[in-house]
VMD Tcl script that draws the C-alpha trace (Angstrom):
set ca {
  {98.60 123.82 102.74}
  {95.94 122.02 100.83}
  {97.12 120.39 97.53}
  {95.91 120.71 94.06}
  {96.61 117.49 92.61}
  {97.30 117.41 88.91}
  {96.08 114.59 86.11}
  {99.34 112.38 86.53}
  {99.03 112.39 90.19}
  {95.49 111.70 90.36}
  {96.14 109.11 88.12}
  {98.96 107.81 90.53}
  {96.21 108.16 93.21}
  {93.69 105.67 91.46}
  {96.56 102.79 91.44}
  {97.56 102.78 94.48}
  {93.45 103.45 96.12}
  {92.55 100.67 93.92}
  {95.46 98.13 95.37}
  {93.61 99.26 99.02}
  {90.15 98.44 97.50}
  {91.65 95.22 96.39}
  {92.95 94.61 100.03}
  {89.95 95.07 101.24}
  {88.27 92.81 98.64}
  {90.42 90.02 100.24}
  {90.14 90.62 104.08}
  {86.56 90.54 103.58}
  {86.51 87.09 101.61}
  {89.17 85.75 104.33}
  {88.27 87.16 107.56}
  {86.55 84.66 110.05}
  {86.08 83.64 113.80}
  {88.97 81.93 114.98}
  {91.42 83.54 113.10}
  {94.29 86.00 115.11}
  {94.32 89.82 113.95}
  {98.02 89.17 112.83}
  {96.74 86.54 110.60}
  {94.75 89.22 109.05}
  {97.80 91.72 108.44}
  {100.04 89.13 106.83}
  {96.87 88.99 104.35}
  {96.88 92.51 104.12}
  {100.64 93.08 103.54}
  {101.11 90.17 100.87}
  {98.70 91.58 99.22}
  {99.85 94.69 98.88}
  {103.26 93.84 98.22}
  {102.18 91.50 95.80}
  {100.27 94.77 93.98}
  {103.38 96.67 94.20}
  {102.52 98.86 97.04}
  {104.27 98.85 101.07}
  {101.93 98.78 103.81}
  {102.64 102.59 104.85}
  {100.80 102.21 108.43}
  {103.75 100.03 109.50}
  {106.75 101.93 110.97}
  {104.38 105.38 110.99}
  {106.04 107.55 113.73}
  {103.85 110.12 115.47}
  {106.91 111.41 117.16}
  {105.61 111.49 120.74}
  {108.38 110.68 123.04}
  {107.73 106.83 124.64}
  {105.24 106.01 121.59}
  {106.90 103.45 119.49}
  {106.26 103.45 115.78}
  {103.28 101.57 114.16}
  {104.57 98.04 113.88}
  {101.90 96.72 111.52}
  {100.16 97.00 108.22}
  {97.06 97.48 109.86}
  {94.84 98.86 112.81}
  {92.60 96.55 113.61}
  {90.34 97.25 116.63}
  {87.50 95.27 117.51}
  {83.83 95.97 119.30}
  {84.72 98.79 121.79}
  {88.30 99.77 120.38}
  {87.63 102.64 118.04}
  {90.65 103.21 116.06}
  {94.52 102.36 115.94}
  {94.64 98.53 117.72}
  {98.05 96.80 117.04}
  {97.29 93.42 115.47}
  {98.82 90.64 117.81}
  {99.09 86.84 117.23}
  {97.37 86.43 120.49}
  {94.14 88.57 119.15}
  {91.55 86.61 118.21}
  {88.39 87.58 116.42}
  {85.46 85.74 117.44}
  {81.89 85.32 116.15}
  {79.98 88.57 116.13}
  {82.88 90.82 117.07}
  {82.94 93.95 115.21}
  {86.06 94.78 113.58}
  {86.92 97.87 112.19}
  {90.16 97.89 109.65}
  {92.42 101.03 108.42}
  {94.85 100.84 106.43}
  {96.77 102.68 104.05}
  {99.05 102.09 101.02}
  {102.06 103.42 99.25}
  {102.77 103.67 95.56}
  {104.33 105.79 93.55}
  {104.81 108.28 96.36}
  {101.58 108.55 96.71}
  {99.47 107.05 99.51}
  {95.56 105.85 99.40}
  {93.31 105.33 102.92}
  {90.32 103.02 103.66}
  {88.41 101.98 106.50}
  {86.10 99.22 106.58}
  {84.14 97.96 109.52}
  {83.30 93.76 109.37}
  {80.98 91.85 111.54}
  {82.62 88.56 112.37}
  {80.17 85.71 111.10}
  {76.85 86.48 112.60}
  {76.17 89.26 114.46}
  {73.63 91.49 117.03}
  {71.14 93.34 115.35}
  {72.48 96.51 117.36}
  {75.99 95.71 115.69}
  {74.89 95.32 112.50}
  {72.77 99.00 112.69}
  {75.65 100.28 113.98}
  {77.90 99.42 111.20}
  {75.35 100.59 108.48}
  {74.98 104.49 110.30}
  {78.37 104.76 110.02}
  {78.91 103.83 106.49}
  {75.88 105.57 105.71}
  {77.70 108.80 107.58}
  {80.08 108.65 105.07}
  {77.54 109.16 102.17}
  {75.80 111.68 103.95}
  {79.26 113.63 104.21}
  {79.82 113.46 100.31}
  {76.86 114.84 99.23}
  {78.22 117.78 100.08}
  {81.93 117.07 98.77}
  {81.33 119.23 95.50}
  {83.10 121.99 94.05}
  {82.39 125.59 95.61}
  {80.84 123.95 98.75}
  {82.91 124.41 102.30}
  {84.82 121.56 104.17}
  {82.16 122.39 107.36}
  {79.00 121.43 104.76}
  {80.86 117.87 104.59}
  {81.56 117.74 108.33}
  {78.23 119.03 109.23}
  {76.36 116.62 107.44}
  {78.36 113.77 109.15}
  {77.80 114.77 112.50}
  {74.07 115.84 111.90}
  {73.13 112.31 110.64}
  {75.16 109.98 112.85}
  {73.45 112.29 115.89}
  {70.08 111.84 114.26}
  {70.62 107.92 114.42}
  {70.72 108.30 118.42}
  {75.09 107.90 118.01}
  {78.30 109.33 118.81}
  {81.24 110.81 116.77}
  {84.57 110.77 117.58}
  {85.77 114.48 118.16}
  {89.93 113.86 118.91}
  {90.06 112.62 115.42}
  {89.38 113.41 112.20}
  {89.49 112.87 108.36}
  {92.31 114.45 106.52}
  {93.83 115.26 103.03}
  {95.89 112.68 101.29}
  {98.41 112.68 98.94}
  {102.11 112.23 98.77}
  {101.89 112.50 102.37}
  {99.74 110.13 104.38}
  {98.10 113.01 106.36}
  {97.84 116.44 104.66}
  {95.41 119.38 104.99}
  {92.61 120.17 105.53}
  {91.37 118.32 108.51}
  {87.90 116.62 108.51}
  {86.07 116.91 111.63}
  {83.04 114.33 111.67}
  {81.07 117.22 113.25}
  {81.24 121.17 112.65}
  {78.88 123.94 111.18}
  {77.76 124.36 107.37}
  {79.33 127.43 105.68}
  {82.94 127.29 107.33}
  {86.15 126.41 106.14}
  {88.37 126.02 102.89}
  {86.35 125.68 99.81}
  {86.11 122.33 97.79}
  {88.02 122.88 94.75}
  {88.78 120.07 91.43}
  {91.93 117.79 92.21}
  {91.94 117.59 95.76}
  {91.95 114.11 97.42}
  {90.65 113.84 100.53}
  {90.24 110.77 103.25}
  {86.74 111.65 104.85}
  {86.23 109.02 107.87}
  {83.07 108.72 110.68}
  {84.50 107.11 113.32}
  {80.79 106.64 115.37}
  {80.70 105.74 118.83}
  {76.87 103.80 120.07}
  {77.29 105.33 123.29}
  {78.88 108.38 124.62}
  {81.52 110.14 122.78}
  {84.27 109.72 125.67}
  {87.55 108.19 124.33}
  {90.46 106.76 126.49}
  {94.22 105.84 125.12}
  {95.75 102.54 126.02}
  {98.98 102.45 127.29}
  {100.20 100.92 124.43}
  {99.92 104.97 123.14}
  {97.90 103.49 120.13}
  {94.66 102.06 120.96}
  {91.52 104.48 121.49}
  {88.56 102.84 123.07}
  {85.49 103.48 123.93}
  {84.78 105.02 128.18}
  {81.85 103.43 128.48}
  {82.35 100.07 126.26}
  {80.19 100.49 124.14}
  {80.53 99.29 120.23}
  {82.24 101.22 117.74}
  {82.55 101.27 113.94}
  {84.32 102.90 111.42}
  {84.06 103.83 107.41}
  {86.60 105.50 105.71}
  {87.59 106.13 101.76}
  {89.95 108.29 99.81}
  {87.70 110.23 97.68}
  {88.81 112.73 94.60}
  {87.16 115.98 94.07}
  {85.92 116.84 90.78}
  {83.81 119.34 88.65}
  {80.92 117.08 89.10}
  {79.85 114.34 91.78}
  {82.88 113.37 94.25}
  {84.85 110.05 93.05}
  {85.33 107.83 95.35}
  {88.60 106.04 94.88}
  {89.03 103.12 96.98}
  {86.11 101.42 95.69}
  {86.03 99.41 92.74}
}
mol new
graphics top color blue
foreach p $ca { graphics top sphere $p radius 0.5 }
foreach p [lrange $ca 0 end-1] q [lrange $ca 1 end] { graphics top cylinder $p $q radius 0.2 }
display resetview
């Protein structure tokens, strides 16, 4: 069921997207070659912490038999991991790697999401187009994130442009409500047709994400029953905020 969110809770929203804004603010003035992706998820979870908010990626259960919860505050996956990689002491990020961070927060009982994909020092000038389509994806997806319009005009739009720019999306996973829970409804595809789906309505929050892929859209899982990485090994970036539906333009909420 998709959630109506009322003025108190979207206000409840705003803290806790701006504390992952914040984060974000920080990993991107620390993060360098040389350093280990735990190094960057002590970082993450001080600062949090230090905002009031828990880290609410860490200890996430998916509840698949043999997968062990999420033991960190963030996925951090660099060049050809696409999403979910377990930060380790033994990771570590060199110049021009492309790094792609998700994280989300808790506060309040209320949780805020943001991806943000960071090219380590200097980087190809494939990398570096890369990382623009997909954040660019994003803002082609919330053009259409307006009251009356359908959840397939926002997916559409996604998949439309990032295809356009000779790329990839992601099909095995997708954007997603937000709220009290981490992941509510509706889903976000980053591909689909205009006109379907629920419509946009005031006071729903929703976590729109391209995950974009430079080569072919094939995915594989790691045995870790985390990581997703590219088939072919090819780069991949992703761009992800929380963003609040309103009467007007969309707010974006884990920006400041």
């Amino acid at each position: 069921m998709v959630t109506i969110k009322s003025k108190k809770e979207i206000e409840l929203m705003k803290e806790v997207c701006r504390i992952v804004a914040l984060t974000y603010k920080e990993l991107e003035e620390k993060i360098k070659p040389g350093m280990s992706t735990w190094e960057l998820d002590q970082i993450a979870e001080k600062k949090m912490r230090s905002l009031g908010a828990v880290p609410a990626e860490k200890g996430y259960d998916i509840g698949i038999k043999g997968v062990p919860p999420f033991p960190a505050s963030l996925c951090v996956s660099i060049n050809d991991e696409v999403i979910h990689g377990i930060p380790s002491k033994h990771r570590i990020v060199k110049e021009g790697d492309v790094v792609s961070i998700d994280t989300v927060a808790l506060k309040n009982g209320y949780n805020g999401d943001a991806a943000r994909t960071f090219i380590v020092g200097k980087g190809t000038k494939e990398a570096e187009r890369l990382v623009q389509v997909t954040k660019q994806a994003f803002y082609e997806g919330i053009k259409y994130a307006k009251q009356g319009n359908r959840i397939g005009d926002v997916c559409h739009a996604i998949g439309e442009y990032v295809h356009s720019q000779g790329y990839s999306v992601v099909k095995e996973f997708q954007g997603h409500g937000i709220g009290r829970e981490m992941h509510e409804d509706p889903g976000i595809p980053n591909y689909g047709k205009a006109g379907r789906g629920i419509r946009l309505e005031p006071g729903m929050t929703l976590a729109i994400e391209p995950m974009v892929i430079q080569g072919k859209s094939n995915i594989l899982e790691l045995d870790d029953g985390w990581t997703i990485i590219t088939e072919d090994g090819s780069l991949a970036a992703h761009y992800e905020n929380t963003i609040l539906i309103t009467e007007k333009e969309p707010e974006i909420l884990t920006i400041i």
